[in-house]
N, C-alpha and C positions, 0 to 999 in steps of 0.2 A: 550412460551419457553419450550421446552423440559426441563428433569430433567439432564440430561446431554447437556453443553451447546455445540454449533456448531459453530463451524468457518471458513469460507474458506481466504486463505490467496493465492493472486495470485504472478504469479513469486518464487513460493513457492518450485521451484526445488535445487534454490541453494543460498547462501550468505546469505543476511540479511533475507531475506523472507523463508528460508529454516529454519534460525532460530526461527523467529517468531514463525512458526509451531512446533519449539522442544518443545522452551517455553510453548506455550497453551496446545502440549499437555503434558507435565511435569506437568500440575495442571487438567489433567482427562478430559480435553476436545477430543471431535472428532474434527478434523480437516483435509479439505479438501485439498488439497495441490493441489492448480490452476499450471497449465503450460501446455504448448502447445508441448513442446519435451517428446514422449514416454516414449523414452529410460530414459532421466533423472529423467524424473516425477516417474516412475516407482523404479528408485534406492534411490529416495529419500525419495518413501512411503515405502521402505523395511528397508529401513536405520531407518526410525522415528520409526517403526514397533517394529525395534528390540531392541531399546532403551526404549518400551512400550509404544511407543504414540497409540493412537486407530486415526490411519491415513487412508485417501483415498485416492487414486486420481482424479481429477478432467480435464479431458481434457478441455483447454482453451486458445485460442488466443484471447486475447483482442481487436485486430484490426478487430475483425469479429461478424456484428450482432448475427449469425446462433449461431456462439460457443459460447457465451454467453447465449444465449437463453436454447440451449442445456446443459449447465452447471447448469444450475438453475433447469432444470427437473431434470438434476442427483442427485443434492443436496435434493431435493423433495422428491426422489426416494428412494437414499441409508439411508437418514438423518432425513427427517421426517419435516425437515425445517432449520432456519438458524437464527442465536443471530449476528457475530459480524461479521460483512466486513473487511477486510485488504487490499487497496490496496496498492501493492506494487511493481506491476512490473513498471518498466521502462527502458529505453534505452537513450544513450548519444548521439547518433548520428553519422554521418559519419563528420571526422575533414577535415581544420580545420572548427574553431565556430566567429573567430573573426568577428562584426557585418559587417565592411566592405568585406569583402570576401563569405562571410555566401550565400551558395546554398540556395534558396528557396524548393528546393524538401526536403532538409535535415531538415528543421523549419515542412512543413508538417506532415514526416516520425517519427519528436521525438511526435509534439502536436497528431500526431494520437492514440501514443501510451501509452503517460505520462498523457495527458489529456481527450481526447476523450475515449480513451479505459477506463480509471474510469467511466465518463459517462455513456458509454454502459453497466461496468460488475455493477454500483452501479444500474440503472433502472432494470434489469431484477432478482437483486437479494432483490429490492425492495419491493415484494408484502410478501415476508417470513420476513424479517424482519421486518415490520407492524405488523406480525403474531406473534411476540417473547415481551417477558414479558422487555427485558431486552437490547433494540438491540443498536448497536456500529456500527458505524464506522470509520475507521482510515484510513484517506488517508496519505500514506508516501510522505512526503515535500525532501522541503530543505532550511537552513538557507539563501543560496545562493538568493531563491526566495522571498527573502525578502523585501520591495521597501525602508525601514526604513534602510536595513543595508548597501544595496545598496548604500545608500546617505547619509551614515554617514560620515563625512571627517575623518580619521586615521584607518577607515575600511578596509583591505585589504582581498579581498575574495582571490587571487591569479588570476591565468590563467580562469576561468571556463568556459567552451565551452556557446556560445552565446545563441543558439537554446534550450539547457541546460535547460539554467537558466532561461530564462522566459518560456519555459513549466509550472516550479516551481513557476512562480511569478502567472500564469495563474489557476494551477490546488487549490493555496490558493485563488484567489479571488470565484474559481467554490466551493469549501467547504464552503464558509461563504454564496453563495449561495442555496444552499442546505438544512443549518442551517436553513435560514429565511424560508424557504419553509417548511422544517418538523418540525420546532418550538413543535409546539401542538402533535406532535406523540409519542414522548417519546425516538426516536432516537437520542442517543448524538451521534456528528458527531465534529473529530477534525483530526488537521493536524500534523503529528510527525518529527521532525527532527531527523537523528539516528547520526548523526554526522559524521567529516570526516573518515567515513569508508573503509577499505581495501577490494574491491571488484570490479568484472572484470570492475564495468563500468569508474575506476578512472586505470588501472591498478596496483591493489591493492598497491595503493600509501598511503591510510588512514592509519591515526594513533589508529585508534580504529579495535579490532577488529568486525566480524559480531555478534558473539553475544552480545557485547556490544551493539551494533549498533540496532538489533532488540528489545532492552530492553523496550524504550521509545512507539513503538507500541503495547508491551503488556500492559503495566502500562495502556496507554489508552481504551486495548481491556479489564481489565479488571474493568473498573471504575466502581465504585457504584450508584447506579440509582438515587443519588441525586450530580452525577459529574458534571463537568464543559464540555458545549458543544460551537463550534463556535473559541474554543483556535488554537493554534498553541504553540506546548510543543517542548521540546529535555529534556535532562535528568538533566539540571540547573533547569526547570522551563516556565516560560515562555516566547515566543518566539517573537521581534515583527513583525508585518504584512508589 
């Protein structure tokens, strides 16, 4: 671990993951700010810049081995290495989600990018955080992905898009996979609920705002190296599976 810690946070152009990045850097971290659009990745490192974060940008589509690859040499390059992973991009998909009706391209289109894209951007950013004294990572959840709340009777999650919601049920069981695999490394690795947040992928229908919303990713990104790993949190506590 460097003396100044590093964090790349992906989807980090806007909403909840734009704030994640305010937050970390508000406590003197560098932070990378993952996205695949220029123009916004750009207004958003000038934006954290001038609020005093020590920001970069990180060019990054998730859905692309190449740019993940390429992300991790930039982080290497600009950074010197990497402490704590944030994923946090995702997408809702094209509507509607109802299981009967439910496109199979559109189950694809969200698992490529809610779940598979963790996969891809957590393996290449993998060998640096081995490398750190101190390394996190926080896959951003959703309560919704829950199989427990799921099949609670007087549970009412509302409408939630089909394809959605088990990305979520999908990307908690791939983090408790991970868990048991880097047990022995010292990587604590957990899933965050931010809550119902107001943000384009609900048409900011949430009742929380995004900075509320990215709070529960920092608490996690800045846990104590005798934290709890393998959890699944939101800002009550703990979350069940």
């Amino acid at each position: 671990m460097t003396e100044q810690m590093i964090a790349l946070v992906t989807g980090a152009n806007k909403g909840i993951g734009y704030e994640i990045a305010a937050g970390l850097g508000a406590l003197g971290w560098r932070v990378g700010v993952g996205a695949r659009d220029r123009q916004r990745r750009d207004t958003a490192v000038e934006k954290l810049r001038a609020a005093g974060a020590d920001a970069f940008g990180v060019p990054l589509d998730v859905t692309d081995d190449a740019s993940a690859a390429a992300a991790a040499a930039l982080i290497a390059e600009r950074a010197g290495g990497l402490d704590v992973l944030v994923n946090n991009a995702a997408i809702t998909g094209a509507m509607p989600q109802t299981p009967s009706t439910l496109d199979p391209a559109t189950v694809r289109t969200v698992v490529e990018t809610n779940v598979i894209g963790v996969v891809r951007v957590t393996n290449a950013m993998l060998p640096m955080l081995r490398a750190s004294a101190s390394p996190r990572i926080v896959n951003m959840s959703s309560s919704v992905g829950s199989l427990a709340l799921q099949t609670t009777p007087g549970v009412d999650m509302g409408p939630v898009p089909a394809a959605y919601l088990a990305s979520k049920t999908f990307l908690n069981a791939l983090t408790i996979q991970y868990v048991r695999e880097l047990r022995d490394t010292g990587i604590l690795i957990n899933s965050g609920c931010p809550g119902f947040t107001a943000t384009d992928l609900n048409g900011f229908q949430g009742v929380r705002t995004a900075q509320q919303g990215a709070a529960i990713a920092i608490r996690l990104a800045t846990l104590p190296d005798d934290g709890p790993t393998g959890g699944f949190f939101d800002d009550e506590g703990t979350v069940s599976w």
